[in-house]
N, C-alpha and C positions, 0 to 999 in steps of 0.2 A: 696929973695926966690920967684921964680918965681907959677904963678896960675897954677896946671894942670885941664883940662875940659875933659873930657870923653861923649860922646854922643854916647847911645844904642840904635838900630834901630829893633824895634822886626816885623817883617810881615810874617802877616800869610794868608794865599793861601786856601779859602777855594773851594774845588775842588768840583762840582757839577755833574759832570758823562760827559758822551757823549752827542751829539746834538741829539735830538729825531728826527729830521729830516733825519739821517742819518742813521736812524733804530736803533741804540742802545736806552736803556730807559737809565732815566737819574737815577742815585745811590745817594738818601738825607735819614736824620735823621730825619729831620724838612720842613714839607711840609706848604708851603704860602700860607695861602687862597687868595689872589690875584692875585699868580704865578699858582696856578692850575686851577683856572677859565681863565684864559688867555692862558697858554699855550693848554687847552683840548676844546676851542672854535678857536683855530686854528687849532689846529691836526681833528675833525666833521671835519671840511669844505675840509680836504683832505682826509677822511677818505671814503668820500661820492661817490667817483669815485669805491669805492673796497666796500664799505656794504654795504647792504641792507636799504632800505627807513627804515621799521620797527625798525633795529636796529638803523638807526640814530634816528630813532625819539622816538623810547628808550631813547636812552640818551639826548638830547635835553629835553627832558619829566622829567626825573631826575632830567639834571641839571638846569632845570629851577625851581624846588621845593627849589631845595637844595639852589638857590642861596636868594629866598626869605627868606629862616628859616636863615640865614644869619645874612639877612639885618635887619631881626628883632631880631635876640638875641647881646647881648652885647659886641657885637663886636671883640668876638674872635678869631684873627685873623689866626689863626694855627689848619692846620686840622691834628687832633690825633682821636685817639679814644673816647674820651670825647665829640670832634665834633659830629662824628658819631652818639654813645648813644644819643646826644641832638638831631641828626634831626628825629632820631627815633620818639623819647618822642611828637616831634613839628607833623609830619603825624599823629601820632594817636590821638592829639588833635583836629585834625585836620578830624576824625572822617573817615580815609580814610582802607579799610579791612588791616590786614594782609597781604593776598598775595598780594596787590597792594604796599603797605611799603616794603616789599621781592623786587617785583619788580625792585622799585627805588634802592634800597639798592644792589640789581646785576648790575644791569647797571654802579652805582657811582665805584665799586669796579674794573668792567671792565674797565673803565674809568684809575683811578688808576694804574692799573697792566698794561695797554697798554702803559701807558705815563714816570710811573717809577719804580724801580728795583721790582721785587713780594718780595722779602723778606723782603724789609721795611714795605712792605702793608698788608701782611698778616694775622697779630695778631689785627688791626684794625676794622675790623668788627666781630671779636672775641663775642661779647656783644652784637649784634644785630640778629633780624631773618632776614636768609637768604634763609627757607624753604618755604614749599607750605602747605598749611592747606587745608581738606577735605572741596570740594563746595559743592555746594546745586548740586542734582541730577539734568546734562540737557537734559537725554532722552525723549523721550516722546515713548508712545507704538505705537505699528502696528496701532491701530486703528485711530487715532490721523493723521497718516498719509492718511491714506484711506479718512478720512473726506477733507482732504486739497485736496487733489486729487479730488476730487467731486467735490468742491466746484465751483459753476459758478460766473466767474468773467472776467469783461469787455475784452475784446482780446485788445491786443496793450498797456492797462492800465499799471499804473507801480505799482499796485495792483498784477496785474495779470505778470508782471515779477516779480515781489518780491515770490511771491508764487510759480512759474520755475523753478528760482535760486535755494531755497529751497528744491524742491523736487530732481532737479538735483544735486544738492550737495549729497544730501543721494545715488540715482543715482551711484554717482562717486565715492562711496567708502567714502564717509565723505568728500569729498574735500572742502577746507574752503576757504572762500568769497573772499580773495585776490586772490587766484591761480584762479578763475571763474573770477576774475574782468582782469586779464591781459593773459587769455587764448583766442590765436591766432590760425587762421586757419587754421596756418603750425601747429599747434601740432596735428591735426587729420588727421593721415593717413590709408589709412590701416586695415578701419575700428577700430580703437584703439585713446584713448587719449592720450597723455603720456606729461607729466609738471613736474618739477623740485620744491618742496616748496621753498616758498620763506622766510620762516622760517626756515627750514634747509639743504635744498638746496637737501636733496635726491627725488631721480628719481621716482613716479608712472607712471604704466601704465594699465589704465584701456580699457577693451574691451567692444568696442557700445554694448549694447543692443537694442531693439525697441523701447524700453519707452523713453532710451537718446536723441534716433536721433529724436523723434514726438518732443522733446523739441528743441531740436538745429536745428530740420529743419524751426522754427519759428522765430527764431533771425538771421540767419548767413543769410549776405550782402554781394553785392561787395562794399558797398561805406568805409568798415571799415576791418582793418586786424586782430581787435578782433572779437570774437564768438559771446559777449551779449555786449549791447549797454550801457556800466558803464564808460570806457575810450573811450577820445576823443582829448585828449590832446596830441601833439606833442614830449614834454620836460617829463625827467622823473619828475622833482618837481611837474609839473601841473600835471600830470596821477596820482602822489601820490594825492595831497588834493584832487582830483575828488574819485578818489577811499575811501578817508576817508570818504569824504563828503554823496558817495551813501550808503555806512555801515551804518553812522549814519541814513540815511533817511530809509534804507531797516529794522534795526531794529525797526525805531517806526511801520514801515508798519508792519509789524509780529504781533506786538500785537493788532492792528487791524483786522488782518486776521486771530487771531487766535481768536479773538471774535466773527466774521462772522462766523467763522466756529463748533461754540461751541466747543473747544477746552479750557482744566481749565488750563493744563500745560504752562508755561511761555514758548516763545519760543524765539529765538535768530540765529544769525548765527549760534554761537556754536554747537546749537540745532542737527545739521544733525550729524556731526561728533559721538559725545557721540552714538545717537540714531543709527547710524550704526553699531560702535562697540560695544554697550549692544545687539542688537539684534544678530550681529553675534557670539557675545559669548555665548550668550542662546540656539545657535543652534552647538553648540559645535565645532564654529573653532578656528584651535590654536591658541594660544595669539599670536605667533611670526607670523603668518598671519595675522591677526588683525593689526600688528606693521607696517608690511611694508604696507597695504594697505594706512594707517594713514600716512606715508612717516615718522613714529618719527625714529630718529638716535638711541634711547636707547628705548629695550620694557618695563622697569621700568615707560616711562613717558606715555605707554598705558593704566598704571593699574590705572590711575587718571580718566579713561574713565570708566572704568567698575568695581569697586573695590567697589561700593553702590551697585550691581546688588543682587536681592536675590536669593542666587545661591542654587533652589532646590538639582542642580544635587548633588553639595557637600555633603547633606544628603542621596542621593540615592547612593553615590560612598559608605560611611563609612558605609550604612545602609547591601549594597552587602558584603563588606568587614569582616565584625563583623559576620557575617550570615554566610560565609565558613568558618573563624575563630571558631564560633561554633559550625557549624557540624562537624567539624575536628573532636574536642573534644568531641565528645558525642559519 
């Protein structure tokens, strides 16, 4: 009686999507914390030609938190949702606000949806905040301004352009530090500003006033193709950290300048933006004028601007209102 042998060969093919190189996202079940920090730190570095500094440096700013909470929890290797909740739980021990944990927590998610299928990733941050929480008020009043304006301070100091920037930004419709840090002399024609945010890329165009041009006629050179003297760098990487670098220095100066100036409110970059649109909403322009001045893409993310303003007029609208409503009837 002869031996029969049989031998079963089972393979199985597990299919991981298309090449993201090749513009498709790739389609899994089970994402590799290994495989997504490698494959989303080669995808940044091409990603760099097409978006904005900012936003790379969003996510670079992410995933460099994300990659420490990592290395210090127990080693699990598979980003799920549990991941997630954990690096949550790690930022706020970590004593870092709210909307800066939202922050990182948008950007990982972007990260995510750009690299693989949205459907796998979408019930993932399901269990984390992804919204924005009410800040501290950063307007400051008219008067606040008026004192900074007075204020004598050395000519050429970088006192005394930290204190320019500032007023000019208000000036400009709220235009915020970055668009002033790589605003070029081709953008004023015509008596007009007009720049592109760099945050979202829509178009203002603001018209010179007298007060703009006594400011800009004090900075603008021929040895530079920017306006104010903040970039000097050739390469966009080095324009980026100089422009980070002068934020950081232009915000401690503020708070120095706002102690020269007796000033009690905190002040900030931030600072002009808010303060133009609470002022211009107190004087009753529309929100959706408000919006585009601000260059936002949605006027929902203007009412983050002015939504603490104490809006007498709202008692004086229902006060008018209720008062014909009564006479009606009587």
């Amino acid at each position: 009686m002869g031996l029969s042998i049989r031998f079963e060969f089972h393979i199985h093919i597990n299919k991981t999507g298309k090449d993201v190189h090749s513009g498709e996202k790739e389609s899994v079940n089970v994402v590799s914390m290994t495989g997504f920090m490698q494959l989303v730190e080669q995808e940044i570095e091409r990603w760099k030609e097409s978006l904005s500094p900012s936003t790379i440096s969003n996510y670079l700013t992410a995933l460099r938190s994300f990659r420490q909470y990592v290395e210090s929890s127990d080693g699990n290797q598979e980003l799920c949702q549990g991941t997630i909740k954990g690096f949550e739980r790690w930022l706020k021990n970590h004593r870092l606000s709210l909307n800066t944990i939202s922050c990182y927590m948008r950007s990982l998610r972007s990260l995510l949806n750009k690299v693989y299928d949205h459907g796998t990733m979408q019930n993932m941050f399901g269990s984390v905040f992804t919204g924005r929480t009410n800040t501290e008020k950063r307007s400051v009043p008219e008067s606040d301004l008026m004192k900074l304006r007075n204020l004598k301070l050395k000519p050429s100091s970088f006192r005394c352009l930290a204190r320019d920037l500032f007023i000019f930004s208000f000036y400009a419709l709220g235009m915020p530090f970055i668009d002033l840090a790589f605003l070029k002399k081709e953008q004023i024609k015509g008596g007009k500003l007009t720049y592109y945010r760099h945050k979202t890329g829509q178009s203002v165009t603001v018209k010179l006033e007298p007060c703009m041009t006594e400011i800009l006629n004090r900075y603008l050179s021929d040895k530079s193709e920017y306006v104010f003297p903040i970039i000097k760098s050739g390469s966009s990487d080095g324009a980026y950290s100089e422009y980070q670098t002068m934020l950081n220095r232009y915000n401690r100066e503020l708070k120095k300048i706002s102690e020269l100036a007796g000033i009690q409110n905190r002040l900030s970059s931030y600072t002009p933006r808010h303060t133009w649109a609470s002022i211009a909403y107190s004087n009753s322009i529309d929100l959706h004028v408000i919006s585009k001045a601000l260059g936002h893409a949605n006027p929902k993310t203007t009412l983050t601007y002015i939504r603490q303003i104490d809006d007498s007029r709202l008692e004086c609208a229902n006060h008018s209102i209720l008062t014909k409503l009564v006479d009606s009837c009587e």
